[in-house]
Backbone and ligand atoms as CSV (ligand in chain L), in Angstrom:
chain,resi,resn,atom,element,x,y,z
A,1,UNK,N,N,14.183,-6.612,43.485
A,1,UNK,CA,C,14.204,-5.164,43.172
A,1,UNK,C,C,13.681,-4.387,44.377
A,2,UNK,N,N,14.502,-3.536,44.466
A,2,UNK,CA,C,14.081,-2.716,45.906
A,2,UNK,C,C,13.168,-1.494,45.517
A,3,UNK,N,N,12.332,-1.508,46.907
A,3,UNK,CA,C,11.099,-0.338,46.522
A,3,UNK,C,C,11.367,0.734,45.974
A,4,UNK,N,N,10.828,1.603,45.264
A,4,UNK,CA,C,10.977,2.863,44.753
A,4,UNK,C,C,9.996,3.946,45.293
A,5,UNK,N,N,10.166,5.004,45.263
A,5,UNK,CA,C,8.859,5.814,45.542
A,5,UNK,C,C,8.553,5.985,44.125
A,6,UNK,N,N,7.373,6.291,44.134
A,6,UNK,CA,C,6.802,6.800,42.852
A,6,UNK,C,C,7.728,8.015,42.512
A,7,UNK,N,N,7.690,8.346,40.970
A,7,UNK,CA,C,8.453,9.617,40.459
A,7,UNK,C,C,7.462,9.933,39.929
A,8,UNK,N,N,7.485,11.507,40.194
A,8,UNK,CA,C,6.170,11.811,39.188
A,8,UNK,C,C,6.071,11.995,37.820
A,9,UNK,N,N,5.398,12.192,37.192
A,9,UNK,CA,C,5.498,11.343,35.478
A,9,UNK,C,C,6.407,12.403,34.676
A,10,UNK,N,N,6.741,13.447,34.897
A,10,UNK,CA,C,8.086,14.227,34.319
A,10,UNK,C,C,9.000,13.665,34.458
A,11,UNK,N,N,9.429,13.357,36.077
A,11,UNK,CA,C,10.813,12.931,36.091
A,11,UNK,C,C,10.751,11.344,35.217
A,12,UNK,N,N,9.730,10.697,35.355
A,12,UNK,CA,C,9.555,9.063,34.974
A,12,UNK,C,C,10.060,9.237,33.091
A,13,UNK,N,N,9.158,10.599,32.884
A,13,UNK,CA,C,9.090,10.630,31.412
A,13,UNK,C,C,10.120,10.700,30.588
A,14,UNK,N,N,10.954,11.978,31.591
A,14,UNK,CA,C,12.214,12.457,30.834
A,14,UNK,C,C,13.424,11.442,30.739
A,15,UNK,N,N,13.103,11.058,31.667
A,15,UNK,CA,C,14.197,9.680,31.893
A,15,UNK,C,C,14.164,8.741,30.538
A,16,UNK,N,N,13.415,8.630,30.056
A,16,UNK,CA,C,13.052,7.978,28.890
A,16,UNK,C,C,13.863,8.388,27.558
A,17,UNK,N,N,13.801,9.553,27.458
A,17,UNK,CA,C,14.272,9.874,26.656
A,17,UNK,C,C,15.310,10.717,25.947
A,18,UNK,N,N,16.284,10.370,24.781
A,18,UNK,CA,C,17.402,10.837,24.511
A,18,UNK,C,C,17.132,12.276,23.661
A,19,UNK,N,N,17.780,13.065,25.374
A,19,UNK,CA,C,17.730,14.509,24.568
A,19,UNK,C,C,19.288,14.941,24.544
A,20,UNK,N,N,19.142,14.987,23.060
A,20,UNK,CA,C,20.635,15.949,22.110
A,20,UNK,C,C,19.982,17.213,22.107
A,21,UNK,N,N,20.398,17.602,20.845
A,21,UNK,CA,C,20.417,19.113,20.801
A,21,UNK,C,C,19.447,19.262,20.335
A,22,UNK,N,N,19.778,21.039,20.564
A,22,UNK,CA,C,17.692,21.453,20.523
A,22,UNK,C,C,17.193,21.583,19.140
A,23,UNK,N,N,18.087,21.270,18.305
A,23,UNK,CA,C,17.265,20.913,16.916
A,23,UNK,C,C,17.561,19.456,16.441
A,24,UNK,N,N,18.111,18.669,17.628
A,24,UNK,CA,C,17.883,17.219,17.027
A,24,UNK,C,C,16.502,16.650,17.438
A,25,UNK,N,N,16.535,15.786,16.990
A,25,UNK,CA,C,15.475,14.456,17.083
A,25,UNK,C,C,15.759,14.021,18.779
A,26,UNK,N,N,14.956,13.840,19.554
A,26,UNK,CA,C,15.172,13.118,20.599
A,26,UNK,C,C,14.484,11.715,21.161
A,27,UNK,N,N,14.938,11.087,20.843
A,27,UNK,CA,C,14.113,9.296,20.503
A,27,UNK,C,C,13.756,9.004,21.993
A,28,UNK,N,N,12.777,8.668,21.918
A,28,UNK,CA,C,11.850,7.784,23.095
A,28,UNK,C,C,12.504,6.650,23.257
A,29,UNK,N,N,12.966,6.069,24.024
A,29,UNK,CA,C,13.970,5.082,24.808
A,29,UNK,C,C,13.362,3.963,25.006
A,30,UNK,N,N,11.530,3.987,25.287
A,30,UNK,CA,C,10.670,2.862,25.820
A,30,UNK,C,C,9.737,2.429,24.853
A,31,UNK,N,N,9.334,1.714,25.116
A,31,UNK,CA,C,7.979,1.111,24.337
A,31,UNK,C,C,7.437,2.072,23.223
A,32,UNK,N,N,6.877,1.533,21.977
A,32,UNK,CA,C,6.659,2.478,21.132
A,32,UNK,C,C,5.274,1.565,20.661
A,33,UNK,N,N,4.472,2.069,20.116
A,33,UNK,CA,C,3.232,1.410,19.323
A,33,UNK,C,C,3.375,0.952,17.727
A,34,UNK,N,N,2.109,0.396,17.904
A,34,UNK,CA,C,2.518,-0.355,16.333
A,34,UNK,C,C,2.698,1.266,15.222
A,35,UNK,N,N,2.578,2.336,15.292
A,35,UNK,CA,C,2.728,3.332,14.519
A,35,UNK,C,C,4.160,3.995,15.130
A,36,UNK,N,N,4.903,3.373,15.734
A,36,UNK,CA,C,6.351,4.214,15.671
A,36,UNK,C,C,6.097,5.152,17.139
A,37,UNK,N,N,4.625,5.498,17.729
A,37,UNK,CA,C,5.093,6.541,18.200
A,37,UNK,C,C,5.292,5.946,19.985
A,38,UNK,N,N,5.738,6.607,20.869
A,38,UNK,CA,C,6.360,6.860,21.877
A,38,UNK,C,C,5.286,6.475,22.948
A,39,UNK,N,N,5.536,5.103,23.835
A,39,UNK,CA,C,4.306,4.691,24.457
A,39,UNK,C,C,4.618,4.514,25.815
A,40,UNK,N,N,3.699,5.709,26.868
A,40,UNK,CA,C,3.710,5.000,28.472
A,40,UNK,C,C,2.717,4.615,29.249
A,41,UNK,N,N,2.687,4.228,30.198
A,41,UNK,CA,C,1.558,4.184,31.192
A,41,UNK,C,C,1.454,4.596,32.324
A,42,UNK,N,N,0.477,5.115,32.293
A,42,UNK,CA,C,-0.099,6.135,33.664
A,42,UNK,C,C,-1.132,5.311,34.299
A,43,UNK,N,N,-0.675,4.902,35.219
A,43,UNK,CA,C,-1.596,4.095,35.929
A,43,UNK,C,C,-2.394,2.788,34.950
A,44,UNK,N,N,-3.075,2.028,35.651
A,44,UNK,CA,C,-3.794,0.395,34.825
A,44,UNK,C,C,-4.464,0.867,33.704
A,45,UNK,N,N,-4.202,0.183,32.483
A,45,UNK,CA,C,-4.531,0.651,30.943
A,45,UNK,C,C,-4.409,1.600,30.766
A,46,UNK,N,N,-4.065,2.702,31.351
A,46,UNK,CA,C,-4.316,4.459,30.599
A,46,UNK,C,C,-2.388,4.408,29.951
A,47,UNK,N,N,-3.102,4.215,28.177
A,47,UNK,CA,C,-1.525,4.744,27.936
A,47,UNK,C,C,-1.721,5.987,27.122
A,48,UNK,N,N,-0.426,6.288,27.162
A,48,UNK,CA,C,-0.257,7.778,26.621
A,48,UNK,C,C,0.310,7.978,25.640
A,49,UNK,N,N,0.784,8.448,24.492
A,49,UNK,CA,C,1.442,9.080,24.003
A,49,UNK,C,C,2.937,9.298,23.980
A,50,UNK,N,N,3.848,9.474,24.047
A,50,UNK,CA,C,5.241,10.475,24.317
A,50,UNK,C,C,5.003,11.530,23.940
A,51,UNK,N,N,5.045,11.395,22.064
A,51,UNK,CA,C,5.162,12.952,21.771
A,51,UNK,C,C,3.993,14.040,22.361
A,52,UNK,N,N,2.718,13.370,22.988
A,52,UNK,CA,C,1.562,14.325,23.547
A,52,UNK,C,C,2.435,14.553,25.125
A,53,UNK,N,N,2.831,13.860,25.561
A,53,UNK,CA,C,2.672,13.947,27.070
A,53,UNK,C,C,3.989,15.353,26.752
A,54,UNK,N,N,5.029,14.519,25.887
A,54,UNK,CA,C,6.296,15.724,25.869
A,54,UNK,C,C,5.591,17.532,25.490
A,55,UNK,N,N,4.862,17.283,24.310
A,55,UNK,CA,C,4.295,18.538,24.337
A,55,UNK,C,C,3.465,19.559,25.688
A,56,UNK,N,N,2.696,18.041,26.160
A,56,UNK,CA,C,1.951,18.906,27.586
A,56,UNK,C,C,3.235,19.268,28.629
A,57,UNK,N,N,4.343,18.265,28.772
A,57,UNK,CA,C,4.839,18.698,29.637
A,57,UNK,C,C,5.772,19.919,29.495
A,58,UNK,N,N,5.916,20.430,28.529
A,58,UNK,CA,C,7.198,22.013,28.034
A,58,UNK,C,C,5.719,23.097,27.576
A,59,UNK,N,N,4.630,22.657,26.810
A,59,UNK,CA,C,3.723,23.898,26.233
A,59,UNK,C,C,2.355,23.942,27.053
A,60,UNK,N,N,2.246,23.085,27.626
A,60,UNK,CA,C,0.927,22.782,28.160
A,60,UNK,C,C,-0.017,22.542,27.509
A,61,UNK,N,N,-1.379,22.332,28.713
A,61,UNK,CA,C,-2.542,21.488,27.889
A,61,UNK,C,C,-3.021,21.440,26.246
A,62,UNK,N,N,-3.064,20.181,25.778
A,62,UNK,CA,C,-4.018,20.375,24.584
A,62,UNK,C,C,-4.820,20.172,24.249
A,63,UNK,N,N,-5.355,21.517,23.431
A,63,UNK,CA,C,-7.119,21.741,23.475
A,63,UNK,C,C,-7.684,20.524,22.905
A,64,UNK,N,N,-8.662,20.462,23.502
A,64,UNK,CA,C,-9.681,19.430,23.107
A,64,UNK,C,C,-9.859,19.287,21.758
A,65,UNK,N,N,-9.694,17.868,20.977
A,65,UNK,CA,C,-9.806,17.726,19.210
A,65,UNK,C,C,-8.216,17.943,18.518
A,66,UNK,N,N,-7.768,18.641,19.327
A,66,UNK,CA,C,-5.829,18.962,18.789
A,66,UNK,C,C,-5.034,17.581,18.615
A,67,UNK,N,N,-3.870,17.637,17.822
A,67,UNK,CA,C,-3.091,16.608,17.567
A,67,UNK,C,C,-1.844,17.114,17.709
A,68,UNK,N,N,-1.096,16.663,18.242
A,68,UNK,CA,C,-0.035,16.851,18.407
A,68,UNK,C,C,0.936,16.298,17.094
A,69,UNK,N,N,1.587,17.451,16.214
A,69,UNK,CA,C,2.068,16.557,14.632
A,69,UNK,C,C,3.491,16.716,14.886
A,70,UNK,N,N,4.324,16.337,14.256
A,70,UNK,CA,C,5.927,16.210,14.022
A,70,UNK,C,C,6.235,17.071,13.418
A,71,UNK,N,N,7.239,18.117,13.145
A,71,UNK,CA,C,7.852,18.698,11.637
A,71,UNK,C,C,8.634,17.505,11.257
A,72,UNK,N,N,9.796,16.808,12.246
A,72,UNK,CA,C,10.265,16.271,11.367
A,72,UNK,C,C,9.830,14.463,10.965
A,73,UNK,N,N,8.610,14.573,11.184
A,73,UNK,CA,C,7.898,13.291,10.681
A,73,UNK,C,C,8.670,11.641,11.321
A,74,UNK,N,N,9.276,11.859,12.473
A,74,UNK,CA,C,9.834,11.207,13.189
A,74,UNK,C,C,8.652,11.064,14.283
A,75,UNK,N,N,7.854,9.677,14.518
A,75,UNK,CA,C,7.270,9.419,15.254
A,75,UNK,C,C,7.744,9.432,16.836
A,76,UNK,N,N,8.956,8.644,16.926
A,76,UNK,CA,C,9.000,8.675,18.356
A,76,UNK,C,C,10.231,9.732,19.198
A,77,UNK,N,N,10.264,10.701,17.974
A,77,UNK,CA,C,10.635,12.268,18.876
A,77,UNK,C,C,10.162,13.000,19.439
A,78,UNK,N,N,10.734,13.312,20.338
A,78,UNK,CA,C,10.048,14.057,21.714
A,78,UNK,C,C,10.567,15.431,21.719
A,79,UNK,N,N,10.916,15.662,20.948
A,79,UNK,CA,C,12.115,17.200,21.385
A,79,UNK,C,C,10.628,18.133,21.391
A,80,UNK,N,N,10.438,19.180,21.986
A,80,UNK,CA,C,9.615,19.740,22.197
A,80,UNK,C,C,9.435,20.778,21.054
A,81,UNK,N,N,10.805,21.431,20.167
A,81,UNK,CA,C,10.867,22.237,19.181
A,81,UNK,C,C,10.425,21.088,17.605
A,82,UNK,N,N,10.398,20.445,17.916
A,82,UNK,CA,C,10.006,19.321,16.479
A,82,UNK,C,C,8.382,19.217,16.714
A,83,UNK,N,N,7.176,19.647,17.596
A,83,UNK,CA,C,6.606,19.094,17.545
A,83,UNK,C,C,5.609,20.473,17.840
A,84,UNK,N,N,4.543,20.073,17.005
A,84,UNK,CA,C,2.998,21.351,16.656
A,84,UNK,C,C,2.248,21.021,16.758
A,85,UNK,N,N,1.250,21.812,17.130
A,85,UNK,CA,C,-0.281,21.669,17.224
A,85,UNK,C,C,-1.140,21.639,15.623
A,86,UNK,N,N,-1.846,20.732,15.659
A,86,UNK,CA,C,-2.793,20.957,14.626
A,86,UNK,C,C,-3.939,20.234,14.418
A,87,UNK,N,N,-5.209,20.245,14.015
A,87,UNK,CA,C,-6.280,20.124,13.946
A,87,UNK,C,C,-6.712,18.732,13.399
A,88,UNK,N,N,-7.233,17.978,14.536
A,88,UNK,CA,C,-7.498,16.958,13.466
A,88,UNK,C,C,-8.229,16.433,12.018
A,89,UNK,N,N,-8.995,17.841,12.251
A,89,UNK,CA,C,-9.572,18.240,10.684
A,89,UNK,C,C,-8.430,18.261,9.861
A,90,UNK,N,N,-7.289,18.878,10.277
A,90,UNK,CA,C,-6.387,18.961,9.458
A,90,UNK,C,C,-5.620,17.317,8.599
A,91,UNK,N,N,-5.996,16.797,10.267
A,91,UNK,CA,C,-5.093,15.649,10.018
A,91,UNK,C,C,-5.799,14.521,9.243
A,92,UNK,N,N,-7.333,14.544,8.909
A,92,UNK,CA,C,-8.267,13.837,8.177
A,92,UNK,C,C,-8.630,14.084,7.153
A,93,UNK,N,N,-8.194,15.729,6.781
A,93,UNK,CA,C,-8.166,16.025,5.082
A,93,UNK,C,C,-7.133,15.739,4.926
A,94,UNK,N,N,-5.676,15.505,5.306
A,94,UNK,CA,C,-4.452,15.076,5.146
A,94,UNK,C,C,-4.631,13.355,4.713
A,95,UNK,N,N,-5.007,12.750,5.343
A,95,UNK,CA,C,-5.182,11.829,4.780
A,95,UNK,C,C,-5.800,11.172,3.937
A,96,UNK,N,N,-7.660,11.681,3.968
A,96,UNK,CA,C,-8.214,11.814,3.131
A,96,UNK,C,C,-7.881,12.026,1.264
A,97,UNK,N,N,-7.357,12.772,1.924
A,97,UNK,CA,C,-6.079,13.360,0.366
A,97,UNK,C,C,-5.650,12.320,-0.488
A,98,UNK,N,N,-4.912,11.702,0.995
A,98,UNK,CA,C,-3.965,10.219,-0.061
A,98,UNK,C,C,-4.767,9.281,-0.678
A,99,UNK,N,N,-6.319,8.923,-0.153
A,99,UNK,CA,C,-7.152,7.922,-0.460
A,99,UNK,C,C,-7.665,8.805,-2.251
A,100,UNK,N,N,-7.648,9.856,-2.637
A,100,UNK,CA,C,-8.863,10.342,-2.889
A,100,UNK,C,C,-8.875,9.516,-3.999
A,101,UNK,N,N,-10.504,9.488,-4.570
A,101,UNK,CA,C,-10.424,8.048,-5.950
A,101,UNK,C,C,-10.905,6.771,-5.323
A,102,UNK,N,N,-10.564,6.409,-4.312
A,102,UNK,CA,C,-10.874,5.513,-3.325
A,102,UNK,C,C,-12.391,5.513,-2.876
A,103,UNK,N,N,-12.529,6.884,-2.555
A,103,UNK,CA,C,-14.163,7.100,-2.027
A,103,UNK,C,C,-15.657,6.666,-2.560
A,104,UNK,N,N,-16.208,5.660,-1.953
A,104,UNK,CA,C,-17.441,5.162,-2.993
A,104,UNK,C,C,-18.062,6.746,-3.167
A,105,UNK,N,N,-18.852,6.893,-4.089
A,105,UNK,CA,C,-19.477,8.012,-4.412
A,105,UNK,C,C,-20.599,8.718,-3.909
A,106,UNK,N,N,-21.051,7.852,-2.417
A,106,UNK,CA,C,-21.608,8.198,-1.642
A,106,UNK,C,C,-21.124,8.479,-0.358
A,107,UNK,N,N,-20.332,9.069,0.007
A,107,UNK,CA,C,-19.765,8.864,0.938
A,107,UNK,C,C,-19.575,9.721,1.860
A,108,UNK,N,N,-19.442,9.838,3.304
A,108,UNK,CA,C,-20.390,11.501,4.192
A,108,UNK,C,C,-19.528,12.732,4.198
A,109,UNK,N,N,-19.597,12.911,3.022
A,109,UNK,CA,C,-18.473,14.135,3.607
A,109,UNK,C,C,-19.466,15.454,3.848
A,110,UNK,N,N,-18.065,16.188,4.048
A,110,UNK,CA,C,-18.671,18.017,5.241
A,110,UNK,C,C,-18.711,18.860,4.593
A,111,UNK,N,N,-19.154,18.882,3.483
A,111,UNK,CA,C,-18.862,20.430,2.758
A,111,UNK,C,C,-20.022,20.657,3.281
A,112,UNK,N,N,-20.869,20.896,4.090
A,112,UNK,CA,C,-22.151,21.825,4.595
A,112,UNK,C,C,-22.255,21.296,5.787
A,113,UNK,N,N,-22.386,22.197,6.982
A,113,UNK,CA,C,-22.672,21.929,8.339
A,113,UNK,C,C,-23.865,20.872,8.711
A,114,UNK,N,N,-24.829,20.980,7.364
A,114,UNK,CA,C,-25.774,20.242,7.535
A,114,UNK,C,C,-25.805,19.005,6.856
A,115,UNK,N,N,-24.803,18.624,6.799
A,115,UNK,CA,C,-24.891,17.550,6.618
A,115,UNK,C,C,-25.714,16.013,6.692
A,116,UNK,N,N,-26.669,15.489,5.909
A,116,UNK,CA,C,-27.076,14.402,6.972
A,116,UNK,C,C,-26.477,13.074,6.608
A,117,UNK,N,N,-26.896,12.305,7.496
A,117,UNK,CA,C,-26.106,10.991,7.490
A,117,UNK,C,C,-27.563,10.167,7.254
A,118,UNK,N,N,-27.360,8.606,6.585
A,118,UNK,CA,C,-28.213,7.990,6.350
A,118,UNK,C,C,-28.183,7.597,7.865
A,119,UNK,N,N,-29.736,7.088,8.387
A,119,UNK,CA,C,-29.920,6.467,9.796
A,119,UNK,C,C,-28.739,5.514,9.767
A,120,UNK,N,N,-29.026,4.315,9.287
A,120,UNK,CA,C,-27.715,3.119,9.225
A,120,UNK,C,C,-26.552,4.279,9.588
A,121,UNK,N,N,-26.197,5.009,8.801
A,121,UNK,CA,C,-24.625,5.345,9.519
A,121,UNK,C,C,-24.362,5.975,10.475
A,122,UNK,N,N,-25.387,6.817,10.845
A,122,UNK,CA,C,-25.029,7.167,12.294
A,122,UNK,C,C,-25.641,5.958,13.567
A,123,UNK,N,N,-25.910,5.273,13.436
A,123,UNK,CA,C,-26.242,4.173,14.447
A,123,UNK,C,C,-24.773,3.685,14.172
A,124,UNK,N,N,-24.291,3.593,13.169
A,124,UNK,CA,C,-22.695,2.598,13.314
A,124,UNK,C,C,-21.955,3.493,14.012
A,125,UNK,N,N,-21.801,4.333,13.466
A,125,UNK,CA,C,-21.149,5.530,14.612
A,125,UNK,C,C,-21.172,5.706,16.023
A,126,UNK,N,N,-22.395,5.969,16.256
A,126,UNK,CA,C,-22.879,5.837,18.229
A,126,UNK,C,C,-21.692,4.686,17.988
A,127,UNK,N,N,-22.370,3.028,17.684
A,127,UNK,CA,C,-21.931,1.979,18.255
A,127,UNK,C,C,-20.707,2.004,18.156
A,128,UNK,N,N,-19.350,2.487,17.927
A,128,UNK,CA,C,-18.523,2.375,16.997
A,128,UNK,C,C,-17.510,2.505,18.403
A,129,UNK,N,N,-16.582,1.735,18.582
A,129,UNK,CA,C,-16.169,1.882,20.105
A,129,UNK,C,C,-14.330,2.397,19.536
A,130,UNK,N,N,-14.101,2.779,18.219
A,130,UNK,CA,C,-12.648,3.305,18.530
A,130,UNK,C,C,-12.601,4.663,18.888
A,131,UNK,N,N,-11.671,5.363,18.303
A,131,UNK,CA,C,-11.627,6.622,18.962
A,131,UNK,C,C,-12.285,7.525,17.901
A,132,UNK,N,N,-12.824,8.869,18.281
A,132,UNK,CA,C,-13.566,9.398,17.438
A,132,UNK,C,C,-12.912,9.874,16.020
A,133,UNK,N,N,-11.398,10.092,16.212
A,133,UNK,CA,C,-10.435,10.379,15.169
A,133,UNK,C,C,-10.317,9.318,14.127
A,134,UNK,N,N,-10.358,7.717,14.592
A,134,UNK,CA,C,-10.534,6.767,13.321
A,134,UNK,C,C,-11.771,6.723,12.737
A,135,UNK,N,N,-12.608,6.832,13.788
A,135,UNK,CA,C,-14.428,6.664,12.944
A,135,UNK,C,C,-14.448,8.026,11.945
A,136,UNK,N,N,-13.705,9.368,12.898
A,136,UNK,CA,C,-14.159,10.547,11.334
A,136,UNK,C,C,-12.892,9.965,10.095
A,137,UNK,N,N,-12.333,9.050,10.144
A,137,UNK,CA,C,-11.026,8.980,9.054
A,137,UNK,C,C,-11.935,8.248,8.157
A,138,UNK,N,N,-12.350,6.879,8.980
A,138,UNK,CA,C,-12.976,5.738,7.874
A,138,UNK,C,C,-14.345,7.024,7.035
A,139,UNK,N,N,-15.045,7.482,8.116
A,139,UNK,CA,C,-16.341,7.855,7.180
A,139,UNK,C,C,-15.782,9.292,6.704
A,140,UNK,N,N,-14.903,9.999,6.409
A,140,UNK,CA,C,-14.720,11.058,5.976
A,140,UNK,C,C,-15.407,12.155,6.381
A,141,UNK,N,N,-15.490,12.129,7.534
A,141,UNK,CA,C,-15.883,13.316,8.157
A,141,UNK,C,C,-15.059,14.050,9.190
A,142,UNK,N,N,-15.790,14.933,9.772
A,142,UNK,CA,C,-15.042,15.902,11.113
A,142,UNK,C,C,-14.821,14.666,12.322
A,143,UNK,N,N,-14.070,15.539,13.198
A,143,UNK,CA,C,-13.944,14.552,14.316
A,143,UNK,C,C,-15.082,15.103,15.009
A,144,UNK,N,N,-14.996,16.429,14.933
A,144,UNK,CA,C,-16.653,17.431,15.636
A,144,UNK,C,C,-17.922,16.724,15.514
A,145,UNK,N,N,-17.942,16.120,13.974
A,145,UNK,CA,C,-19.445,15.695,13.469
A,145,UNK,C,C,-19.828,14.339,14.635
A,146,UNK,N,N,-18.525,13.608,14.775
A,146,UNK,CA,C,-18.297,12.242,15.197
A,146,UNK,C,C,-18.715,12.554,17.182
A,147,UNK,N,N,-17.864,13.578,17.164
A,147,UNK,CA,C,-18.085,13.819,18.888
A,147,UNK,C,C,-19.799,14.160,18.787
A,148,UNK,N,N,-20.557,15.192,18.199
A,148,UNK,CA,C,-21.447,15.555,18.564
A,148,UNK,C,C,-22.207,14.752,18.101
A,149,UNK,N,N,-22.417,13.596,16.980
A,149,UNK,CA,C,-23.075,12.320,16.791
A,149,UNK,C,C,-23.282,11.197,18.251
A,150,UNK,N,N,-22.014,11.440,19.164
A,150,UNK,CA,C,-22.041,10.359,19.947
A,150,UNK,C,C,-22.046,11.195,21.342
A,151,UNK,N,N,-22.312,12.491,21.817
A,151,UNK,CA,C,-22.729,13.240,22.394
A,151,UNK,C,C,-24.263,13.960,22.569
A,152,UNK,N,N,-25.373,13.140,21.248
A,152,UNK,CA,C,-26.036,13.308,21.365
A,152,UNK,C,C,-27.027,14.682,21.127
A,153,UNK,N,N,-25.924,15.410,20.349
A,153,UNK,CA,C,-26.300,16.374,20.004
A,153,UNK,C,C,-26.664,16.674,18.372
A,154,UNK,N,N,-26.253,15.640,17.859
A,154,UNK,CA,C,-27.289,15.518,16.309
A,154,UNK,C,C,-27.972,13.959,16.545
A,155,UNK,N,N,-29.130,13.800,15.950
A,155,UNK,CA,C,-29.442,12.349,16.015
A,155,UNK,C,C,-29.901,11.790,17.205
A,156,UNK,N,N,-30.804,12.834,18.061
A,156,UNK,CA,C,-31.095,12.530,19.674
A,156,UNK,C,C,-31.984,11.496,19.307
A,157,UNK,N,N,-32.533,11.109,18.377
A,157,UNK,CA,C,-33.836,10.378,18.497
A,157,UNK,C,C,-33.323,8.957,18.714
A,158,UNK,N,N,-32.144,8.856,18.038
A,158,UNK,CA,C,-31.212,6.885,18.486
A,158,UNK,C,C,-31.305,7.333,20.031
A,159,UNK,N,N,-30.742,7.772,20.670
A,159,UNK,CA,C,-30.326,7.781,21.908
A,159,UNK,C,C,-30.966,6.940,22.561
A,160,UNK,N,N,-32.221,6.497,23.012
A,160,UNK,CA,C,-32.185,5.382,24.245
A,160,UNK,C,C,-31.861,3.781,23.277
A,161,UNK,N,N,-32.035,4.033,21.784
A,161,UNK,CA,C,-31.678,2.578,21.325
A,161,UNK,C,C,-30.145,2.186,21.584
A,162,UNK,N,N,-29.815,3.217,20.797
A,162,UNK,CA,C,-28.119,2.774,20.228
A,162,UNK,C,C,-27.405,3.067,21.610
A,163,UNK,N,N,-27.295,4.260,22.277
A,163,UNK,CA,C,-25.641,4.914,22.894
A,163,UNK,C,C,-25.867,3.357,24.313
A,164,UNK,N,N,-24.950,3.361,24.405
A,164,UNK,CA,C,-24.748,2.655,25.851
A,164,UNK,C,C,-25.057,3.516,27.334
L,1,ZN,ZN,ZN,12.380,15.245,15.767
């Protein structure tokens, strides 16, 4: 295989994928994850997304805590008009939803900012190495509560035990 220059990750990206019309579905061509959705790599281990990178690359950046959702619930479409911003609060009472009944009867939820957490659960938290969006899914909380738990901004007193 003969050398290539690098393409920069638009041209690499778009190449990927089948764009029809502007209200079809446009399917990701490459690698997809165990959830359907649209998978690349940017340099050693950093993978990405499709449908995020497609959104950054037509709407630009997304805010910090945002999810990038589907209308038409097609994981590995990229069309830029199929695809919205929304909150991962949104996306954890969304699911939350489907469990409900499920929940032992102690269990951390946010109806008050002040929430507290038993010690044990926020030490599992610090330690908790997935992303902050599965740890607020399993414990039913914010992804906010989860960032500022492991940011050190509730619960400073773990800090030289637990955080790494
Ligand atoms: Zn679509």
């Amino acid at each position: 295989m003969k050398a290539r220059k690098r393409q920069p990750l638009s041209e690499r990206f778009w190449s990927k994928v089948e764009q029809c019309g502007p209200d079809q579905c446009w399917p990701w061509r490459a690698a997809v994850n165990a959830n359907g959705y649209g998978r690349l790599t940017a340099g050693r281990g950093v993978n990405l997304k499709a449908h995020r990178v497609a959104y950054e690359l037509t709407e630009g950046e997304i805010a910090e805590g945002m999810s990038v959702l589907h209308k038409c619930d097609n994981p590995p479409c990229c069309n830029p008009n199929h695809l919205f911003l929304g909150t991962k609060k949104d996306n954890t009472r969304d699911m939350l939803s489907k469990h409900r009944g499920s929940q032992p009867p102690h269990s951390f939820g946010e109806k008050h900012h002040n929430t507290k957490f038993d010690e044990g659960a926020a030490r599992k938290i610090i330690a908790d190495q997935r992303t902050h969006r599965a740890i607020a899914v399993e414990y039913g909380i914010s992804w906010m509560t989860v960032f500022r738990l492991k940011h050190g901004q509730t619960w400073k007193k773990l800090d030289r035990e637990v955080r790494p």
